[in-house]
N, C-alpha and C positions, 0 to 999 in steps of 0.2 A: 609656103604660106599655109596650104590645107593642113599639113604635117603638125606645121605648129599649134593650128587651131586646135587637132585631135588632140595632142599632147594634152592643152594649158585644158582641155575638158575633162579626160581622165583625171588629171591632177586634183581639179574641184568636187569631181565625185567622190574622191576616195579621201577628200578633208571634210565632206559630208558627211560620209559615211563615217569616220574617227570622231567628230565632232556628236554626233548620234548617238554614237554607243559611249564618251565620255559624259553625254550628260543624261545618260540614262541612270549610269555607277555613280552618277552626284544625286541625283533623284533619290537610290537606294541609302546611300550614306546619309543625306540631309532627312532620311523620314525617320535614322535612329538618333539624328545630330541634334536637328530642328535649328543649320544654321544657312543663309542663302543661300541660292544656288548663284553661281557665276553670268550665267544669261537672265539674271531676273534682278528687278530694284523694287526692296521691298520695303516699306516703311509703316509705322505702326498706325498711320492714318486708313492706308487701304489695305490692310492686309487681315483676313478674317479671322480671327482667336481661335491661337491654337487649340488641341483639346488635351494639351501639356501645360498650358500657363495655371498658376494656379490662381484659384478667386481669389479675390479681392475680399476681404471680412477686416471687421474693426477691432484691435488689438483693444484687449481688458487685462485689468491686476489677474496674471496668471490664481487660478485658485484650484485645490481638489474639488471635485465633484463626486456622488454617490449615484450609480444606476437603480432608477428606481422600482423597474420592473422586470422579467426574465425577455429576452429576444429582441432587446432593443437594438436596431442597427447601428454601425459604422458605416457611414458613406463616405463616397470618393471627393463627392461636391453639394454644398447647400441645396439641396436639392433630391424630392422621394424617388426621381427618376433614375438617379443617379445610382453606377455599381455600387455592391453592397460590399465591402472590405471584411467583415465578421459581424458575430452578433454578440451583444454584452448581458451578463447574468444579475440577478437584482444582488444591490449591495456592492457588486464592483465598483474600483472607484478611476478616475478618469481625473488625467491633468488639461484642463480648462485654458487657452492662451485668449480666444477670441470672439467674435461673433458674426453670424449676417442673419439676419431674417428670423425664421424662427428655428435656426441653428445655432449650438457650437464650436467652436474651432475647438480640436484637440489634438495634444501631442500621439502620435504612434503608437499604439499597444507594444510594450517591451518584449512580446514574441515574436510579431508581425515581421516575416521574412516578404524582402522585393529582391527584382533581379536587375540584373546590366548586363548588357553585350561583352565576351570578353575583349574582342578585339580590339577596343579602346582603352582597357587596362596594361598597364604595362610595369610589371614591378612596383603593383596595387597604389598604383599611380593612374588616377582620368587620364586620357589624351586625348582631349576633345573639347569643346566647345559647348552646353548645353545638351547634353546626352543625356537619352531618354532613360527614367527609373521606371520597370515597370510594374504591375503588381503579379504576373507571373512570368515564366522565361518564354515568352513566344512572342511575335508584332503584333499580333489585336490583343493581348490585356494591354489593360486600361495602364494612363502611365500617371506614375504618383508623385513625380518630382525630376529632377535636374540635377546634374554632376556637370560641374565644371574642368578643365584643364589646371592639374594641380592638387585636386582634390584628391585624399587619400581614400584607400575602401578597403575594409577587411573584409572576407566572405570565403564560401568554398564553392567548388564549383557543384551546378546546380544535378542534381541525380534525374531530374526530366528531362534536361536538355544541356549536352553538357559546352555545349558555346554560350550560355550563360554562368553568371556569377550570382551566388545565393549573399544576400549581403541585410547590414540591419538598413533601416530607413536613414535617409539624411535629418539632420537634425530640423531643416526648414518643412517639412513634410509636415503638414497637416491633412486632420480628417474632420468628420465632421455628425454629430448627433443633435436629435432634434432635443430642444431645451426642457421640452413638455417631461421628459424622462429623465431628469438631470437636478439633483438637489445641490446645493454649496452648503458642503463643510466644514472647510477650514481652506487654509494656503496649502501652495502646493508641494511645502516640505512633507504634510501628512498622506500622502499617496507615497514618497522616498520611503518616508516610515515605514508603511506597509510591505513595500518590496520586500524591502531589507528582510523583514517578520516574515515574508511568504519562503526568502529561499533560507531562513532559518528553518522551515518546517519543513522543507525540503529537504535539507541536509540531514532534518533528525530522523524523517521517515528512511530514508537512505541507509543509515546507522541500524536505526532498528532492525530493517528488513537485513541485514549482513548480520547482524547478532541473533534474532532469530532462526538464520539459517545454519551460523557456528554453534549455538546449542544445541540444535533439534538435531542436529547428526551424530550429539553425545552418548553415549549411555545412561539410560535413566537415572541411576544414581547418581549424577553429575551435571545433571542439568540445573542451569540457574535458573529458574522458570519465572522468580521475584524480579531479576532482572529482565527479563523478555516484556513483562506487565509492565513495568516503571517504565519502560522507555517508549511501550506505544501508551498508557496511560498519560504521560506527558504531554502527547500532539494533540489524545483526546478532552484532556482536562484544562490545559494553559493557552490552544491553538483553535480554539471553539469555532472562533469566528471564520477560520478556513474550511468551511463546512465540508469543503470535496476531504479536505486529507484529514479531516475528523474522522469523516463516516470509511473513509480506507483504512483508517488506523483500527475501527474499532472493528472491522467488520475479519482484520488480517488478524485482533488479536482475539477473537471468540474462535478462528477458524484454527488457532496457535493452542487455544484451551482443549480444544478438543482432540488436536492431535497427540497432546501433553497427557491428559488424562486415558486415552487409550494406550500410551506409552505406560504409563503407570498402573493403569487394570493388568499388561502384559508382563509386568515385573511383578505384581502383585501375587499372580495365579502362580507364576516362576518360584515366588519366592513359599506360597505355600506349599506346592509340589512337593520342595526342596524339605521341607519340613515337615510333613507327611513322610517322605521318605525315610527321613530320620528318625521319624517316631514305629519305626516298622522295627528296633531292634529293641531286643531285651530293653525294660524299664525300669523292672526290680534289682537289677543289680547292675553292676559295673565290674568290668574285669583289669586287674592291677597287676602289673610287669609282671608278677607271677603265677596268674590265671587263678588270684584267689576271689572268690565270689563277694561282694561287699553291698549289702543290702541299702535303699535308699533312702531315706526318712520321707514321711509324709509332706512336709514342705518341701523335698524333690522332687516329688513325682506330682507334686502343682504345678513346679518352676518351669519341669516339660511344656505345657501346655501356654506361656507366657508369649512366647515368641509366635505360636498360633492364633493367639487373641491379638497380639498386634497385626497379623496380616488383616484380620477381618476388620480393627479399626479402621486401619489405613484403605482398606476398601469402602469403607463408610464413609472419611472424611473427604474422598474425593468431592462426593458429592454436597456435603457439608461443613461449607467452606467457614473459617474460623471456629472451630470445633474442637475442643480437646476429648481427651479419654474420659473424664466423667459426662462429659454429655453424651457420648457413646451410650456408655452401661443407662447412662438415664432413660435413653431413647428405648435400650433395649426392655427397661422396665417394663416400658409402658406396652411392647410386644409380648410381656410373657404368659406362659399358661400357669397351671397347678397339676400337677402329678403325683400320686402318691405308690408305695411299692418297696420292698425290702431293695437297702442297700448290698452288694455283692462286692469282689474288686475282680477285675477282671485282667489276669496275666497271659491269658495266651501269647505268642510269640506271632504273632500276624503280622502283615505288610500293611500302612493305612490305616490301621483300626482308629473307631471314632470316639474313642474314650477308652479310660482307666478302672472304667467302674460300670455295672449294670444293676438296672433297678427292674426286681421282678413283684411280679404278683400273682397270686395262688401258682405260684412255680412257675411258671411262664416268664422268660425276660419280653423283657416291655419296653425297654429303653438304653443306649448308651451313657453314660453321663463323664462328665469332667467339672473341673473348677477350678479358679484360682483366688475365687474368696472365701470357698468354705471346704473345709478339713474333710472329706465322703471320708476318709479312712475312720473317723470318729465314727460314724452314722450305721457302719458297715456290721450287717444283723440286723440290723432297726427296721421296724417300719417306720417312713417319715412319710411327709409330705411336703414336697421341692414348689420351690420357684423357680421356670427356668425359661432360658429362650433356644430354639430352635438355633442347628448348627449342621452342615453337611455332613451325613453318613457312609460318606465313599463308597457307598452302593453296598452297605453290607445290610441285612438281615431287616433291622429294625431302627427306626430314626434315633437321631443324638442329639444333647441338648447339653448345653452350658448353664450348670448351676447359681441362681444367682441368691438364694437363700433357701433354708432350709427351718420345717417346722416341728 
């Protein structure tokens, strides 16, 4: 009989003990579930509101809203007490379902990432009962909503905590902003509107930024530079009102000018180099299949110099934008000095040299000279007096100057 007593005691201890630790593992489950526990009768007369149900607020004609100030909160619940979900920029606009107090009901910002327990997903399938949505992957954020048994969920898995699921909000999810900050502008097709328009300017910013990058790795000569402008000029010019990818647009395509134009100063200097070079060999003449000497007429030994006045435009029009070659020489007008001095021509056979011609006085040269609007070879004897403007002298002797008229 004692035997049996001891027995039927162990036995009760050790259905205590099972009973204990299985409703502890419902404790844990039911605090992600929020569904009874098996030793408890819970009914909604006495049982204390959860801090997952969501408020209670009076449904309105869904409408867009406009934010009407910068750092306006999102809360969790009617209420200043309440966590803060994000903050909203003036002119944002916000879809509007409902009301309590002096709040909004609103639908979920279309970024706003919440999470969920994986272990109740199952082939992004709920398996559960009222399972907690929370606002970030751990058990104290705050919880934003409910998934049911059945319920589909796309998401990935969360890079904080990888036993959670990163997923968008349910669609029952609301939040909530005080009304003080909140204009009605229309229905709530015009905030779809806007999406639409915002990941349009996205796409284009996107485009841009890959087509800036496949030209700027061209060779100068081949860069479309007209097309790099049209395409962030477009975000900046038709996209206004997305003031963040306006002020990106313009600030990537001033930073895209400048990389362009020093691209083009380096071709530039290249390209003079190149032509300087070239002006280092005999100019009076030219040699024919049979090394016969062929002298060059005065409108040759101009035409030399043509391709060196185009480098120094095209140095000029960087900076002076829609600019042709008469505004050039106009500009250069208004630079020039007056000189006077016997014309000379000058053939030595030098590397570099800064001109074709030298202008002396009481026997003294004084000056380089070149041109491609006035004939020096006429002048040549003469004493004149030039109009001219100032021209690099490859570090020879005495400065050089491009003829711009002569008296």
């Amino acid at each position: 009989m004692i035997s049996l007593i001891k027995h039927t005691s162990i036995l009760a201890c050790i259905f205590s003990l099972s009973s204990l630790v299985a409703g502890n593992r419902n404790v844990g489950i039911a605090k992600e579930r929020k569904i009874p526990q098996s030793n408890q009768s819970i009914t909604s007369k006495n049982t204390k509101k959860s801090s997952a149900a969501r408020p209670n607020y009076d449904n309105t004609k869904a409408f867009t809203g406009k934010v009407l100030g910068n750092g306006v909160r999102i809360r969790l619940q009617p209420d200043v007490e309440s966590p803060i979900i994000r903050e909203l920029y003036k002119n944002e606009m916000i879809i509007v379902t409902g009301e309590k107090n002096d709040f909004y009901a609103i639908e979920a910002p279309s970024e706003l990432k919440v999470y969920i327990f994986r272990s109740f997903i199952l082939d992004n399938i709920v398996e559960g009962n009222r399972v907690n949505v929370r606002l970030a992957p751990e058990l104290s954020a705050p919880v934003v909503g409910f998934m049911n048994t059945g319920d589909k969920v796309q998401g990935t898995i969360s890079d904080k905590n990888h036993k959670w699921l990163e997923i968008t909000p349910p669609n029952a999810c609301r939040f909530f902003v005080a009304k003080e900050f909140v204009e009605k502008i229309g229905g709530p097709e015009l905030k779809i509107i806007r999406d639409k328009k915002k990941d349009t300017v996205i796409q284009l910013m996107d485009s841009a930024d890959l087509l800036s990058q496949s030209e700027m790795m061209k060779p100068f000569e081949e860069i479309d530079f007209e097309r790099i402008s049209e395409s962030f000029n477009t975000i900046i010019n038709e996209y206004g009102d997305f003031r963040e990818y306006a002020a990106k647009a313009k600030t990537k395509l001033l930073t895209l000018q400048e990389t362009y134009l020093q691209k083009k100063l380096a071709y530039l200097e290249s390209k003079a180099s190149r032509m300087s070079r070239e002006m280092s060999y005999p100019e009076s003449r030219t040699v024919s299949s049979q090394d016969t000497p062929v002298l060059l007429t005065a409108k040759d030994r101009m035409k030399i110099w043509e391709r060196v006045e185009e480098s120094h435009f095209l140095a000029w029009a960087a900076s002076h934008r829609q600019k042709n070659i008469d505004d050039f020489y106009e500009d250069q007008k208004v630079e020039s000095i007056k000189i006077s001095g016997v014309v000379e021509t000058y053939n030595n056979i030098v590397k570099n040299k800064p001109g074709n011609f030298i202008l002396r006085d009481r026997d003294m040269p004084k000056a380089y000279l070149y041109s491609t609007f006035v004939n020096l070879q006429d002048q040549v004897g003469k004493y004149v007096t030039l109009t001219v403007t100032k021209r690099p002298n490859n570090n020879f002797a005495f400065p050089a100057y491009f003829v711009i008229d002569v008296e």
